[in-house]
KELO-634896 format. One line per 3 residues: for each residue x, y, z of C-alpha. Coordinates in steps of 0.05 Angstrom, whole numbers. Each point is the difference from the previous one (the first is absolute). Layout:
# KELO-634896
X:Y:Z; ...
//
This chain:
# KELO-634896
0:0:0; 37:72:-9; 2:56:44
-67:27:-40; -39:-66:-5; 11:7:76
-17:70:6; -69:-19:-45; -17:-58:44
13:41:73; -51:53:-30; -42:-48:-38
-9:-36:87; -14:66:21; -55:25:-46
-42:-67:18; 3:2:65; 58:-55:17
58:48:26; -26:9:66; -52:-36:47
-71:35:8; -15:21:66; -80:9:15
18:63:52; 24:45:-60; -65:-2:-20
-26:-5:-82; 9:31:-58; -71:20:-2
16:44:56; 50:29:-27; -31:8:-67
-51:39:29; 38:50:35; 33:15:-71
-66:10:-26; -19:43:53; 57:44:-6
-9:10:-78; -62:23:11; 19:61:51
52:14:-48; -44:11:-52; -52:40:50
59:42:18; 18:14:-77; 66:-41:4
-22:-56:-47; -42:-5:-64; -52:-49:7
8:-52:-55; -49:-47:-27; -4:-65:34
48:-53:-22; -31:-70:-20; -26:-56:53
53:-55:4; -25:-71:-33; 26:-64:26
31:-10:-73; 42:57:11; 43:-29:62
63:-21:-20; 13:-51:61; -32:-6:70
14:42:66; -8:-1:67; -62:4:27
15:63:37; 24:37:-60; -37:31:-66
7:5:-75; -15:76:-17; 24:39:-53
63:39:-1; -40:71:-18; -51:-27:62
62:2:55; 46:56:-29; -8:71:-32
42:-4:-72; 24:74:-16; 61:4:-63
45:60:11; 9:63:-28; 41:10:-71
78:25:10; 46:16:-58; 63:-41:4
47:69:-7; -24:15:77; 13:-84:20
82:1:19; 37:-64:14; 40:25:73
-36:37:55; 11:66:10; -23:58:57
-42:21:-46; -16:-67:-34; -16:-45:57
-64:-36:-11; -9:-63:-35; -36:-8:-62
-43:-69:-17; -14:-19:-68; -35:-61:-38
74:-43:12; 15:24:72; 45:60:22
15:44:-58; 50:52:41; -15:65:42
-43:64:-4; -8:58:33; -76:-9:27
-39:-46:22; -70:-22:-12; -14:-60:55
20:-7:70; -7:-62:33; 15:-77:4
-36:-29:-65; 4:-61:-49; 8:24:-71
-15:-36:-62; 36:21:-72; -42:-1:-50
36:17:-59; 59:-30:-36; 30:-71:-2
-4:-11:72; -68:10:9; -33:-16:61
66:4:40; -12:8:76; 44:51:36
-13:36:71; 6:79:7; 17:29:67
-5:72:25; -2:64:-54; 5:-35:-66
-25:24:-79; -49:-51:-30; 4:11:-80
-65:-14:-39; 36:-65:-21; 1:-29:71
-71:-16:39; -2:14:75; -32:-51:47
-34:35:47; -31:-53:59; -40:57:50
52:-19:53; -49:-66:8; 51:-54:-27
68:-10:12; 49:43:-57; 46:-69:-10
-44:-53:8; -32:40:-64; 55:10:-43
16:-74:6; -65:-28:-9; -3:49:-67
66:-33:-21; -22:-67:15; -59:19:-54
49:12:-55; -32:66:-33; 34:-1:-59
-48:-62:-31; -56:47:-3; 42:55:-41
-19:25:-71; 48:-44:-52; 31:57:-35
65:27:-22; -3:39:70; -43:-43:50
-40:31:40; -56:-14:61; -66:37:5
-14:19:75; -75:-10:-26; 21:-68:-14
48:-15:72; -57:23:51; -39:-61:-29
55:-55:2; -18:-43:67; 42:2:62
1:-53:66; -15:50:60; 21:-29:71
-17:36:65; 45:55:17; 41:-31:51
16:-47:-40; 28:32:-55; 47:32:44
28:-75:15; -4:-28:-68; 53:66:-14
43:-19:56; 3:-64:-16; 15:12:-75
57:49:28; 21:-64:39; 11:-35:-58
22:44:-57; 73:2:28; 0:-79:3
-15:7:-66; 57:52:-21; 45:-45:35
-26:-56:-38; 2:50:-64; 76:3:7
3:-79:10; -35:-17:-66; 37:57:-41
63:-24:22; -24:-73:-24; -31:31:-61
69:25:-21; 38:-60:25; -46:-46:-45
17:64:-60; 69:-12:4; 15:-64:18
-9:-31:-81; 44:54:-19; 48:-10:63
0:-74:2; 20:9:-89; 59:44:16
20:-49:62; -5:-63:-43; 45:33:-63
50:19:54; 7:-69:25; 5:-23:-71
56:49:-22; 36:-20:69; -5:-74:-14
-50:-12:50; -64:-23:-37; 21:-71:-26
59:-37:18; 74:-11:-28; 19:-68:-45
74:-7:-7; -13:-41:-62; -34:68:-31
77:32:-7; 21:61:21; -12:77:-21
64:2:-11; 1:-52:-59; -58:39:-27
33:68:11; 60:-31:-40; -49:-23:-55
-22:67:-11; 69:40:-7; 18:-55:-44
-59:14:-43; 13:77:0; 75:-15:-23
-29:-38:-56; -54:62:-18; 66:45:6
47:-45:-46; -66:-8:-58; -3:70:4
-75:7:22; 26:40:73; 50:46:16
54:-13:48; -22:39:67; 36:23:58
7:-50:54; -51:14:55; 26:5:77
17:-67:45; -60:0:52; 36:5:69
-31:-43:59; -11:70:43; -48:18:-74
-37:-52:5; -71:16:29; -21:-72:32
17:-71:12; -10:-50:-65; 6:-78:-8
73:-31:-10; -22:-16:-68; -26:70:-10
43:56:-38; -2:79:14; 8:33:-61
-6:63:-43; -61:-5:-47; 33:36:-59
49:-69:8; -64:-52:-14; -38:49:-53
8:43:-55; -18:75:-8; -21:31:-62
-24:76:4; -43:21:-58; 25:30:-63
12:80:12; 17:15:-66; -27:64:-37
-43:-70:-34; -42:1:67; -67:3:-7
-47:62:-3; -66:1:-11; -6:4:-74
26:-67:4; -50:-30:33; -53:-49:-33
-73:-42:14; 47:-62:-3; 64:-24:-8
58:-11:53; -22:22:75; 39:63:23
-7:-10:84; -10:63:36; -2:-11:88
-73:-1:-8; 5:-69:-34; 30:-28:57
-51:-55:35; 14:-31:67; 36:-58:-30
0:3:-74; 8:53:-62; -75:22:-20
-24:14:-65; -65:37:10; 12:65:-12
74:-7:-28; 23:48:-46; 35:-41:-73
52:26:-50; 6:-34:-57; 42:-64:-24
43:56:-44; 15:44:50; 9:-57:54
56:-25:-47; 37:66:-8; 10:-6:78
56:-32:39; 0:-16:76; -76:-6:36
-23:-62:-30; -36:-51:36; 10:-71:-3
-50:-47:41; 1:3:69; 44:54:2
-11:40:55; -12:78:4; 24:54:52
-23:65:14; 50:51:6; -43:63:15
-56:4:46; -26:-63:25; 80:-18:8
15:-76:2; -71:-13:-25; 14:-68:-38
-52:-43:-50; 14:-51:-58; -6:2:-70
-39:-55:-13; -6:-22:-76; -57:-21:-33
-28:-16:-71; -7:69:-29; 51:36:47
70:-33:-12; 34:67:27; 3:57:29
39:72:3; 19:32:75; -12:74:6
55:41:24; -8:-10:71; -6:-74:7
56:-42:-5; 4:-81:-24; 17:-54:55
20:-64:-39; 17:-66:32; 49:-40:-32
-35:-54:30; -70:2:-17; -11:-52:50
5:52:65; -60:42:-37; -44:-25:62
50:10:49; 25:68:-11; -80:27:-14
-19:-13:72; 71:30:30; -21:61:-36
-54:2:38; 20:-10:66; 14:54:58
75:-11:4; 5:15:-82; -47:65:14
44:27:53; 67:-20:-49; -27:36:-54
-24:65:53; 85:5:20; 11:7:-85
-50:54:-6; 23:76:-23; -39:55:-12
-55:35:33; -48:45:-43; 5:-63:-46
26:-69:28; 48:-36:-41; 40:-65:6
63:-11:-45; 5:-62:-30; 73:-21:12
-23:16:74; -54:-53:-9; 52:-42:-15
33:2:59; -53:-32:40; 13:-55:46
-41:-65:-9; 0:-60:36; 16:-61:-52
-40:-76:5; 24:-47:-41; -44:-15:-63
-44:-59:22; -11:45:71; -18:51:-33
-53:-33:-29; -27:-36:66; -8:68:21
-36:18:-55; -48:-51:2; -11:-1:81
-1:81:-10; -62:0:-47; -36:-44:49
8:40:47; -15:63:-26; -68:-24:-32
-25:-13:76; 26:66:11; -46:27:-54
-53:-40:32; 2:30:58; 2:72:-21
-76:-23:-34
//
């Protein structure tokens, strides 16, 4: 149940009658109906109220659930005297309180600000009667402006002020407004809306003991939100928590007979010499040893810290004066990936600009290969998704501020998707960042990253345990 459900069913006790015992000394209802009627009509010998027409006899049909036998179903307008407020233009309404402007102003939504007069003095209920919050209960005290948006419960000093306004809450007003682009409640159509009255005396405990139990229920409030936004985070929390263990080699255990990173790690610069030697990659500076005191936690004896520029390839796009401008653009062709293309996981192609076959020829570095993966260099730093190829889009073209991630071993695809997006690659990629009015990331400083190495057949044990776990994680979240 939350805090409100709880609030609802307190109220929803109260208004028939199960709150508080009856007690046959505080006398009836009847009683005190009486003396209500009785002082409406010296008010309206005396000149101080308008007499109205009679409102119309209550039928059996119209009771919405039984009552004590010592209480009575009458009509709101029968009880209490329903005046709106007087019009105020919002240049004399100020937000702070002043010496001069001291007095607090009631609209249709509640308080509105301060004003320098008042028009109502006293303890009263209001109701708002205009606006989205329609039917909204508050309580004035003292020197107070009413505006003509806010309707003043006036109870001849015969019912208790409280028990009122909660009793009109527990009615929920705002079912009887107008449906229009500005709600609104008639007072012609409140005074006939029924009301529970209980004898006097009790009211006044059916308020204390709502007052009893309101703080339980702000304690309970803070209880439940806390839970609330435990139960929010904990699909995402318990996904970051589960890649971490997997990037540490905590998620699924070691097999000596699944080698080393290291002979992997030797595959790959072997494969790079080869690329260098054919002539299809250029001989790049050697990147720094990784220290023990660099590296950020504890990995697997068959695990291998290394730099990712030292396991990939990087290809920036082509910058040439050939770059694409808009006349180049076509309805189809080659996609030309802007950071808008960027999906959580892969390349999208709904709304992808194309160039055409021509002018992607004329190009040089920027092309995509399958499963390639692309980085954003500008705004959304580190943002990573994959190029994923399909019948009609063998390629692509990077814009200028997206560089190419390409494994030499397509095999560590999976792997290296879900350390990109993991916490500990976030906060890597955070250190790398320069820039302020526009954040950038420099690819040779992406390069530099430290990654923890599995060997090839971990890796993919990962993998596999990984996406099981992060489709109950989905769950979850639903």
């Amino acid at each position: 149940m939350t805090p409100q459900e709880l609030k609802n069913s307190i109220l929803q006790l109260a208004i028939q009658g199960k709150l508080v015992e009856q007690r046959p000394e505080e006398g009836t209802a009847q009683e005190l109906y009486a003396q209500i009627q009785a002082e409406k009509q010296r008010l309206i010998k005396e000149g101080k109220l308008k007499k109205e027409k009679p409102l119309p006899e209550i039928t059996e049909n119209e009771k919405p659930f039984d009552i004590p036998d010592e209480w009575m179903w009458v009509r709101i307008g029968q009880i209490f005297n329903l005046q709106a407020g007087k019009n105020i233009t919002a240049t004399d309404i100020y937000d702070e309180p002043s010496e001069k402007h001291k007095y607090l102003c009631y609209g249709g939504n509640g308080v509105r600000g301060y004003v320098s007069r008042f028009n109502r003095e006293g303890n009263f209920a209001l109701i708002g009667r205009q606006g989205a919050l329609c039917g909204n209960i508050n309580i004035a005290n003292g020197q107070f402006y009413a505006t003509e948006h806010a309707v003043v419960v006036d109870h001849y000093n015969l019912t208790d002020v409280l028990w009122g306004g909660w009793f009109l809450k527990a009615l929920n007003l705002n079912q009887y407004a107008t449906a229009t682009a500005q709600p609104g409640l008639a007072v012609s159509n409140i005074i006939k809306v029924l009301i529970p009255l209980p004898p006097l005396a009790e009211q006044k405990r059916i308020v204390a003991k709502i007052e009893e139990l309101l703080p339980l229920v702000d304690r309970y409030e803070q209880a439940w939100t806390k839970l609330e936004n435990f139960n929010r985070r904990f699909p995402e929390d318990m996904k970051k928590s589960i890649l971490q263990q997997a990037i540490q080699g905590k998620l699924v255990e070691q097999r000596p007979e699944e080698g080393t990173a290291q002979e992997l790690y030797a595959q790959i610069q072997a494969e790079k010499q080869r690329l260098i030697q054919s002539g299809k990659l250029k001989k790049e500076k050697p990147l720094p040893e990784i220290t023990e005191d660099e590296k950020p936690f504890e990995i697997p004896e068959g695990w291998m810290w290394v730099n990712l520029g030292s396991v990939v390839l990087f290809e920036n796009g082509d910058r040439s004066n050939k770059y694409p401008v808009e006349k180049d653009y076509t309805n189809f062709g080659i996609p030309f990936f802007g950071a808008k293309d960027m999906g959580k996981t892969y390349m999208q192609f709904d709304n992808v600009r194309y160039i055409s076959k021509n002018k992607f020829e004329e190009l040089g570095n920027g092309k995509l290969h399958n499963q390639d993966f692309v980085c954003l260099l500008r705004g959304s730093v580190g943002k990573v998704a994959i190029f994923k190829a399909d019948t009609k889009h063998q390629t692509g073209f990077i814009c200028a501020q997206m560089v190419i991630i390409r494994c030499i071993n397509l095999k560590m695809v999976n792997y290296l998707q879900h350390l990109f997006g993991t916490e500990y690659y976030a906060r890597a990629i955070a250190k790398k960042i320069t820039g302020t009015a526009v954040r950038q990331l420099p690819a040779k400083e992406l390069a530099k990253i430290f990654i923890p190495l599995p060997p090839l057949a971990e890796q993919k044990r990962i993998v596999e345990k990984l996406e099981e776990l992060l489709a109950m994680c989905e769950r979850l979240k639903k």
